[in-house]
C-alpha positions as CSV (number, residue, x, y, z in Angstrom):
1,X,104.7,117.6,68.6
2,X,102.0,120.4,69.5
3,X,99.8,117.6,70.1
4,X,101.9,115.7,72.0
5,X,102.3,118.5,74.5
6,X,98.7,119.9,75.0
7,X,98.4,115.8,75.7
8,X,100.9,116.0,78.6
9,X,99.7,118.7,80.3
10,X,96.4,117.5,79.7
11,X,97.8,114.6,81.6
12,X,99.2,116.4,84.4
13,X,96.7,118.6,85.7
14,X,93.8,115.4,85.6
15,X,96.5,113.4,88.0
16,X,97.2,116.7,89.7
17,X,93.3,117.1,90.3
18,X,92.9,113.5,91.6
19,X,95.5,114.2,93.9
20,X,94.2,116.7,95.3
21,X,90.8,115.0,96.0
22,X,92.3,112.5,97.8
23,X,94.5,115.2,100.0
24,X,92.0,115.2,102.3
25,X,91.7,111.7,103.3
26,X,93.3,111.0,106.4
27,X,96.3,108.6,106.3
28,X,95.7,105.0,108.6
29,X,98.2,106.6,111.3
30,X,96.3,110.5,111.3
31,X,92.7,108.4,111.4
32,X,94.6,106.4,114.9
33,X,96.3,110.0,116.5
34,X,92.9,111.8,115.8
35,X,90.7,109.4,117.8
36,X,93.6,109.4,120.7
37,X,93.9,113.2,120.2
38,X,89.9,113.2,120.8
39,X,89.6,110.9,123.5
40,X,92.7,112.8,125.4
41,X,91.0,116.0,124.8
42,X,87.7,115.1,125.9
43,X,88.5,113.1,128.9
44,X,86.6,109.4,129.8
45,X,83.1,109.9,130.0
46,X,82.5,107.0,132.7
47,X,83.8,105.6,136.2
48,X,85.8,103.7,134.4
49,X,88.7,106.2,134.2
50,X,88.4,106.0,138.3
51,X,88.5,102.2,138.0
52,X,91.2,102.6,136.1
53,X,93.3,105.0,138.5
54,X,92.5,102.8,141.7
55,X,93.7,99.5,140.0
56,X,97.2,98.1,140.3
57,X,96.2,94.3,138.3
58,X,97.8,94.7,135.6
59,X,95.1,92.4,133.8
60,X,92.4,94.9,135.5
61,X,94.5,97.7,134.0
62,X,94.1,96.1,130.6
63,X,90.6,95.6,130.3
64,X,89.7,98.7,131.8
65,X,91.5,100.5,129.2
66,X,90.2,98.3,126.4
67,X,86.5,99.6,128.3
68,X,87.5,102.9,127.8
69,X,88.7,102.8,124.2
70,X,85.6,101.0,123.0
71,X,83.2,103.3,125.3
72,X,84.8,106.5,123.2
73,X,84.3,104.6,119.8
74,X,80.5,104.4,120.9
75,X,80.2,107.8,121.9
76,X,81.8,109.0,118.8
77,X,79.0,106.7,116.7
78,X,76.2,108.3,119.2
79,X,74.9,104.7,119.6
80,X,72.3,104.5,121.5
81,X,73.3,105.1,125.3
82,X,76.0,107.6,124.5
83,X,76.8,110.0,127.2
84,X,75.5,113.4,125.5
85,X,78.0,115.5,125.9
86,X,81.0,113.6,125.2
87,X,79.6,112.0,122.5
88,X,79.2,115.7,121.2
89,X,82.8,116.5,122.3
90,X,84.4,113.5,120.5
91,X,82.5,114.4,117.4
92,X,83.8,117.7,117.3
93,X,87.3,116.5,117.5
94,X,86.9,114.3,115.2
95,X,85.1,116.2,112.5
96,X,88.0,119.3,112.9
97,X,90.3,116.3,112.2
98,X,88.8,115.2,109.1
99,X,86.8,112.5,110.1
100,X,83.7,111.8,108.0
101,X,80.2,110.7,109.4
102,X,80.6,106.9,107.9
103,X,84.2,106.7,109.9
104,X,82.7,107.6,113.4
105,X,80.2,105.2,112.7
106,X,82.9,102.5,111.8
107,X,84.5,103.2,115.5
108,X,82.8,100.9,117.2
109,X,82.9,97.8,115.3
110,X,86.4,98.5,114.6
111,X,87.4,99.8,118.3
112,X,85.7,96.2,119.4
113,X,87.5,93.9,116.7
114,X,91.2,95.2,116.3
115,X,93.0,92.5,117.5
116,X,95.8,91.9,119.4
117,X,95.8,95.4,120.6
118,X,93.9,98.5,120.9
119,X,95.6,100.5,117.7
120,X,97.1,98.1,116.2
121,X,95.0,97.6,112.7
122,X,92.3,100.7,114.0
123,X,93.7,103.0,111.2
124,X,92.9,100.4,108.3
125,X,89.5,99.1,109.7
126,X,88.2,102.5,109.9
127,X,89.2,103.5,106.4
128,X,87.8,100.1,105.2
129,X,84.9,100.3,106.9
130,X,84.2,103.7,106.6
131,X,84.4,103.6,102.7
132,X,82.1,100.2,102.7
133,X,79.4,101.9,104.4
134,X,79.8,104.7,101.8
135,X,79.2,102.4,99.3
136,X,76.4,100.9,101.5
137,X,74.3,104.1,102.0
138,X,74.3,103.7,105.3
């Protein structure tokens, strides 16, 4: 019976310790808010944003945004031709949010292929992603 318990507890505290490893992933939802929360904050980094403004197509409107969205994901990867300074910004935001380095670098791909909509899969491409180029080494 002695055994028995010690074996419980035992239990407990390894699923207890797992738990709390994975406590600081970032749900599918919190990985979508913190890149909007990061883009609001930081503002477009382009003319697109004035494009965007001046425009009353609403098939203008829709690419335009779709511009913006993916130009954020690249400056959050610092691809090459990344504004500076919002591409710092955006990292910032996203690191105090609890993104990792191989997320930010999924951005783009994922930013470019969700599909039908901006944010409609973005959460679970970046988690995928993200943990695939962990795996990679990338």
């Amino acid at each position: 019976m002695k055994r028995l318990g010690i074996a419980l507890i035992a239990v407990g505290m390894l699923l207890t310790a797992v738990s709390m490893g994975y406590a600081k992933d970032l749900t599918t939802t919190g990985l979508e808010e913190a890149f909007i929360d990061a883009v609001g904050t930081c503002g477009p980094s382009s003319s697109v944003a004035g494009s965007l403004g001046k425009s009353t197509d609403p098939a203008v409107k829709i690419a335009l945004r779709d511009a913006l969205i993916i130009e954020a994901a690249d400056d959050a990867a610092g691809v090459a031709g990344a504004n500076a300074a919002h591409s710092a910004c955006i990292k910032k935001e996203l690191g105090a949010r609890g993104y990792t380095a191989n997320q930010e670098a999924a951005l783009p791909y994922c930013a470019k292929h969700d599909w039908p909509d901006p944010f409609s899969n973005l959460g679970n491409c970046i988690k995928n992603h993200g943990q695939l180029e962990g795996a990679l080494g990338k």
